[in-house]
N, C-alpha and C positions, 0 to 999 in steps of 0.2 A: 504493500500500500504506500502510495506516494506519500510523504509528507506535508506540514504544511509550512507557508516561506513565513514566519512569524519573527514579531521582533523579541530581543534580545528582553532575558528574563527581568531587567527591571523596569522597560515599558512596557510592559505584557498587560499591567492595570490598563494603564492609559489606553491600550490597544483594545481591549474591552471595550473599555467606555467608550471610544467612540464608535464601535460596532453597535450597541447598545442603542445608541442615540440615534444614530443609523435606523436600524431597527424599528423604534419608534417614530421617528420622523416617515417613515415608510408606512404608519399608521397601525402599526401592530401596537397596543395596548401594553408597556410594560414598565412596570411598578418597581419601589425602591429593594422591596423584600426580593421580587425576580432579578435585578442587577446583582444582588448578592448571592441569590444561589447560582447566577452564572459564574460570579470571580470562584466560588466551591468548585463547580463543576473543575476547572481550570487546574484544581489540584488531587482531581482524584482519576483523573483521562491522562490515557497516554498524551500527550503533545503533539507525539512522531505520527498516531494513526488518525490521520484526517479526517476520514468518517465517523472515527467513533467522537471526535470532540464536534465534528458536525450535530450528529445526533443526539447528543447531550447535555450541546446548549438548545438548540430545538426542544426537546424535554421540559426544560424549565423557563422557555421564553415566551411559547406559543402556546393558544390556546384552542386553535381550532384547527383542519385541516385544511381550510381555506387560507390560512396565512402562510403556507408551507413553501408555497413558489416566491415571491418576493423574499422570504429568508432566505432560501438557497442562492436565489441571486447575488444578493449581499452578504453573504457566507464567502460565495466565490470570489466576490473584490477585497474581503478583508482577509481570509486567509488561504488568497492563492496556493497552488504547488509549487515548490522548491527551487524542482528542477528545470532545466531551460531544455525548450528542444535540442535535439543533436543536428548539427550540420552535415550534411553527407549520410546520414544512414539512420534508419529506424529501427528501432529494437521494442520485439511485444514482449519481452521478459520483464518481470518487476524491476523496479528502479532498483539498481544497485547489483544487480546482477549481469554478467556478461560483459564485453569488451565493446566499447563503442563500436563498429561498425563488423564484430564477429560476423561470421557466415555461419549462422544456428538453425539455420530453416526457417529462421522470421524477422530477419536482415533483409530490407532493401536499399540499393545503393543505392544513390538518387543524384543527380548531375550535380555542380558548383554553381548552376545558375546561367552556364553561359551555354548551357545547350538548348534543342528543341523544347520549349516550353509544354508546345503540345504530346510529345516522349514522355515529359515527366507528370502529366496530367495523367495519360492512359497506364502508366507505370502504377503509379501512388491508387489510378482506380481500380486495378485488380488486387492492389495490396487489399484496398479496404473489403473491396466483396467477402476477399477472405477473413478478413477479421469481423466480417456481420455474421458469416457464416460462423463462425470459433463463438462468439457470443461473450467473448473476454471483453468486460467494459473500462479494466482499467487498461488493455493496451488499446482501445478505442479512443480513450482521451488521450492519449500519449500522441496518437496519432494524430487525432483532431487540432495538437498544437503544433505538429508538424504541417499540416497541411493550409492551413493558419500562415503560418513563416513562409512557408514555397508558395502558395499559393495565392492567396488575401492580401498581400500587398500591394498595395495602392501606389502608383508613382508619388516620386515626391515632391513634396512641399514645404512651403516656409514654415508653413505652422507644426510641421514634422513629420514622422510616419505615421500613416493610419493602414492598418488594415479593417477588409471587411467581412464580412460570412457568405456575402450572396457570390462574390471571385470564390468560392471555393467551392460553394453549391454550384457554381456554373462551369467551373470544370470538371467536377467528379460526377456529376447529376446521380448521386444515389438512388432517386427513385425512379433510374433506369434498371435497376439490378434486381429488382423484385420477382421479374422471374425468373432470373439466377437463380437468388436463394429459395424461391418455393421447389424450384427443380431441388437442389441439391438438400433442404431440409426432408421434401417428401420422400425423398428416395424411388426406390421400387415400386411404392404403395399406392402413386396413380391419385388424381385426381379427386375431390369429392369428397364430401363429407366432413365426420367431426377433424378429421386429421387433419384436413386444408383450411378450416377453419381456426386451427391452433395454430396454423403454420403460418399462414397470412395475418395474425395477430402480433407474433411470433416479430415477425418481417417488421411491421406497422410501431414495433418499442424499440425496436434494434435500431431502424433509422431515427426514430425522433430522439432516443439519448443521443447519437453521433451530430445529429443540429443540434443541439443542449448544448455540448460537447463543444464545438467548433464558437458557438454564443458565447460560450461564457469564456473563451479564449481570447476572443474578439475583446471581451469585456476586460479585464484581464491586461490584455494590452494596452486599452485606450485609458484605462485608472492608470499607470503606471506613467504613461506619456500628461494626459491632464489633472491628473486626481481622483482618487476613489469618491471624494463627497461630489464631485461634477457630473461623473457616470451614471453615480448611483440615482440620482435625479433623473436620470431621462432612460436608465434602464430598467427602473422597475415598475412595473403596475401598478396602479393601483385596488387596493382591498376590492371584492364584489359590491361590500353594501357602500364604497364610498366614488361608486361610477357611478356617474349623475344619469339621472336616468333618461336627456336628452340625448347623449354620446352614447349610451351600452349600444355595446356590438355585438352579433352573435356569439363570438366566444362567451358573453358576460352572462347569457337570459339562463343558463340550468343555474348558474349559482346565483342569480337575482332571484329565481322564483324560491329555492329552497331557504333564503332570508327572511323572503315577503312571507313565505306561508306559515310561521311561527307568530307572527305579530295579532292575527286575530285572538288567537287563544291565548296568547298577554294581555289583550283590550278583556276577552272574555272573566280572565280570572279580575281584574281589575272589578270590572263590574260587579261579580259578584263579593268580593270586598264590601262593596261601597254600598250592596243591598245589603248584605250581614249585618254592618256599620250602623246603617240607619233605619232601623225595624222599628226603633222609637221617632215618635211626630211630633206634634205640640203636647206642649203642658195641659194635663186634662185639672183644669181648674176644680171640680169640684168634687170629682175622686179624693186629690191632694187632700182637702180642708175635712171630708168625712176619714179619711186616714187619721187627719191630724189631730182629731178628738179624743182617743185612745192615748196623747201622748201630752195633752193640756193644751191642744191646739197650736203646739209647736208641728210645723212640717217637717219631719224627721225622715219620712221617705213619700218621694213626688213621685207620681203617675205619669204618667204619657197618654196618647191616644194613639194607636197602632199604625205607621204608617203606608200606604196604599204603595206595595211595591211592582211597579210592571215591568215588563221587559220594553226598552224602550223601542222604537221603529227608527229607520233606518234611511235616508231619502239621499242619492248619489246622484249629481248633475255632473258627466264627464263631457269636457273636449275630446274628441274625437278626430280634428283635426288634422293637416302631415304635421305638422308641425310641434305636436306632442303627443306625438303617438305612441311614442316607446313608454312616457310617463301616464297614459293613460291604460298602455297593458299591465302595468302592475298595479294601479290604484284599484281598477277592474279587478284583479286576481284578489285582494284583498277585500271589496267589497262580496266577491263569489265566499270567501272565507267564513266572512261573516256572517252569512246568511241562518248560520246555524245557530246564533250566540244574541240576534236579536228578534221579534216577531216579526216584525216587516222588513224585507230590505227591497227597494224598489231601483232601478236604477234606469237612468234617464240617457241620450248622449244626445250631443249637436254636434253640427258646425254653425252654418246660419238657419237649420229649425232643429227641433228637438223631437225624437220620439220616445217612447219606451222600451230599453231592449232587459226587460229584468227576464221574458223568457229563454235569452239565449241562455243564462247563468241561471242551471237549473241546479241542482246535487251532483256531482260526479263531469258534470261539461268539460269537457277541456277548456281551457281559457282562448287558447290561439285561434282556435276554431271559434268561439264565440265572437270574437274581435274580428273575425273573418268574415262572418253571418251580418255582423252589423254591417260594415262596408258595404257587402251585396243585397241585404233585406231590409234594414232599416232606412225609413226617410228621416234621414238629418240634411240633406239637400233641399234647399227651397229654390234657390236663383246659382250663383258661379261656384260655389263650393268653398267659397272660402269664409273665416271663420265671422258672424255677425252675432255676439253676444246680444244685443238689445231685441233683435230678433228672436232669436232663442229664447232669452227668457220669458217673451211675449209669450211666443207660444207655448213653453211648459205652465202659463201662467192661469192662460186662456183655456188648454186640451185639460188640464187637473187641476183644476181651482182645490180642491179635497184632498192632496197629495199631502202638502205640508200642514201639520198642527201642532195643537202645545203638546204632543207626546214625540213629536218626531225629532231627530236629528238631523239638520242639513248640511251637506257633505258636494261642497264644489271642489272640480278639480280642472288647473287649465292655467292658463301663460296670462290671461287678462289681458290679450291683443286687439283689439277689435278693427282691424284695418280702417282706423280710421271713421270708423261707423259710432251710431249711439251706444252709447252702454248700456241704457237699458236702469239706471241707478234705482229709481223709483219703484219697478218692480221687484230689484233683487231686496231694496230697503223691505217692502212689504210683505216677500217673502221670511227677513230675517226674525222682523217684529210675530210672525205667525208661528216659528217653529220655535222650540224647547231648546236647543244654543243650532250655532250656524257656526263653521270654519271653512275655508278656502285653503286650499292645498294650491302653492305654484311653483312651476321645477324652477322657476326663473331665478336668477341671483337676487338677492334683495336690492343690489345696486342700479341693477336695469330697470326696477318698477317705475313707471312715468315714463320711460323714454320711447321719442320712437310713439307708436301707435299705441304702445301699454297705456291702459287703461287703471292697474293695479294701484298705484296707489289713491286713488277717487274709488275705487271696490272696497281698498282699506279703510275708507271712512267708516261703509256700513255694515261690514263682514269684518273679523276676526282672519286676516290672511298669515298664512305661513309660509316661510320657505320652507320648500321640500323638494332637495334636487337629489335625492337618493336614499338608498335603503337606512341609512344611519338614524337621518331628520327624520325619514318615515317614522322609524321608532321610536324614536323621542317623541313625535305626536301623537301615537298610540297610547302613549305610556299617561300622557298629561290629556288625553279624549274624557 
């Protein structure tokens, strides 16, 4: 096992600490008691075995499985490997074994540089087939920093060397070799079934550690040229619930949705708290005072009168919009959540009119599929398609005068753009005054409310508006709903 390139045992704190910082600054939550059992960890792990002091601060720094890709990132920049590629020859032996450039049967020479570049691309590509094939992942990075050096190097510049990952993806093209290794993993056995199915699995982790591999090389070299804290900004991701939910991209929506779908059943438990809390109403005045006879008309213990507890309803007016689309597929997912936690949950959508779409979100719907439904079945189209809040509310105003009352909850969600159009203030006011509390959800930054055709801050007069540009704030306003 490679080592790792650390510094010398008396900054080793300091090199923590800023790993740490690191760490948190990356949005990983970590506390003053977890910086101490990492400096622990420090003195009960080997040093020399990279993985295992990998694994050990991941132990006591992280708290979910979702944090685990942005650590390893920042793992990679703060305690690189040791060792430097070899010039002229590769070796898949463990570090420290063998002769630089032996002939052991997993030795490839490789030119000075000043040969056929294309030789040494097709060279280094049969090396690797073979090492996807061997499934050895530490002579895989070994290599990947080789190919990194010979490969990934950028002409130069004033500003220095750079290398990059995609000159190396674009000479070796890995995922040319797929049917190599399913030939040579399947063997004799043909075609079909569970085999090929393990086997092209198989193929599908072997290449993405080897682009891991080659990434965090890249990375790797460019701390080393500009700095670890400069990388580390523009190399890592950020957290699932802290991508705003105008930006998610499909990599982000399985771990967006498995965030969102926790939050109803914290509103739920919440609720019932607050029913348990308050089973007592008012003072029942003259309970109190016939108590209070038995004790010389001191009030020594006061009555109540039992309070009327319902489950409250529910009332969701979503933008549907392109324009926050992505923010109104989770809000939707969370009001589907809900549905089980209050009596009524009804839910509305527009652009410039409004319809009803609570039947797409029945029990068990998919959500994607409901958001689908609405686009093709639902009239939220009145005239161009683009978003007319004063419209809209007219018409949820007009179609369900009986939607909102004093039991219900209203629940907008949407950017407060109104191209310019009416906002519609009077009705949303008179919706507010009619229902039991009202909040507005907007992905927007607070800084952008007024600008531009935003409407938002004149909505903040008569609505209770929130930011909510991601799973985090979501929770936070669950928590406080």
């Amino acid at each position: 096992m490679s080592a790792p390139s650390a510094p010398a045992p008396g900054g080793l704190a300091g090199h923590l600490d800023g790993f740490v910082r690191a760490v948190r600054e990356a949005g990983i939550p970590v506390g003053i008691s977890q910086a101490v059992d990492a400096a622990e960890i420090l003195t009960v792990v080997d040093l020399l075995q990279r993985e295992q002091l990998r694994h050990g601060l991941a132990a006591v720094l992280l708290q979910r499985a979702s944090q685990r890709p942005p650590y390893d990132t920042l793992f990679d920049l703060w305690w690189p490997l040791s060792d430097r590629p070899r010039t002229g020859s590769y070796s898949a032996s463990a570090e420290g074994e063998g002769e630089p450039g032996a002939d052991d049967g997993s030795t490839l020479d490789l030119p000075d540089g000043h040969g056929d570049e294309r030789d040494l691309a097709q060279r280094m590509r049969e090396q690797l087939a073979r090492l996807l094939m061997d499934g050895d992942d530490e002579a895989l990075r070994r290599f990947a920093r080789q190919a990194v050096e010979q490969l990934g190097r950028a002409p130069a510049s004033p500003s220095g060397q750079a290398y990059f990952g995609y000159r190396v993806m674009r000479a070796l093209s890995p995922d040319t070799l797929v049917a190599q290794m399913l030939a040579g993993l399947l063997g004799d056995g043909g075609r079909g079934g569970l085999a090929e199915q393990v086997a092209r699995q198989t193929v599908r982790e072997r290449l993405a550690a080897f682009r891991s591999a080659v990434d965090a090389e890249v990375r790797r070299r460019a701390a080393a040229e500009r700095g670890r804290e400069r990388v580390a900004k523009s190399a890592v991701r950020p957290l699932a619930e802290q991508v705003d939910f105008l930006r998610a991209q499909q990599s982000d929506l399985a771990e967006l949705r498995r965030t969102v779908a926790p939050l109803a059943r914290r509103l739920a438990v919440r609720l019932s708290a607050r029913r348990r809390m308050g089973r007592q109403g008012r003072l029942d005045f003259r309970k109190t005072v016939r108590a209070s006879l038995g004790t010389g008309g001191v009030p020594v213990v006061t009555h109540h009168r039992p309070r009327k507890v319902h489950k409250p309803e529910l009332v969701v007016l979503c933008d549907v919009s392109g324009s926050v689309a992505g923010f109104s597929h989770f809000t939707l997912m969370l009001t589907q959540a809900l549905r089980e936690h209050f009596s009524g949950v009804r839910a509305f959508a527009f652009v410039d009119a409004t319809d009803e779409v609570t039947r797409f979100f029945r029990p068990g719907a998919d959500v994607s599929a409901a958001i689908a439904r609405i686009g093709r079945e639902a009239d939220v189209v009145a005239f161009d398609g683009h978003s007319d809040y004063g419209n809209a509310l007219e018409v949820f105003a007009d179609r369900w005068p009986a939607a909102v009352g004093p039991k219900t909850s209203l629940l907008v969600l949407g950017d407060g753009r109104t191209n310019y159009r009416q906002p519609g203030l009077p009705v949303l006011a008179d919706l507010v005054r009619k229902a039991r509390s009202a909040h507005w959800l907007n992905p927007e930054p607070r800084r952008l409310w007024g600008s531009g055709d935003s409407a938002a801050d004149r909505y903040g007069e008569v609505i209770d508006m929130v930011e909510c540009r991601n799973a985090t704030q979501l929770a936070d306003f669950v928590t406080t709903l």
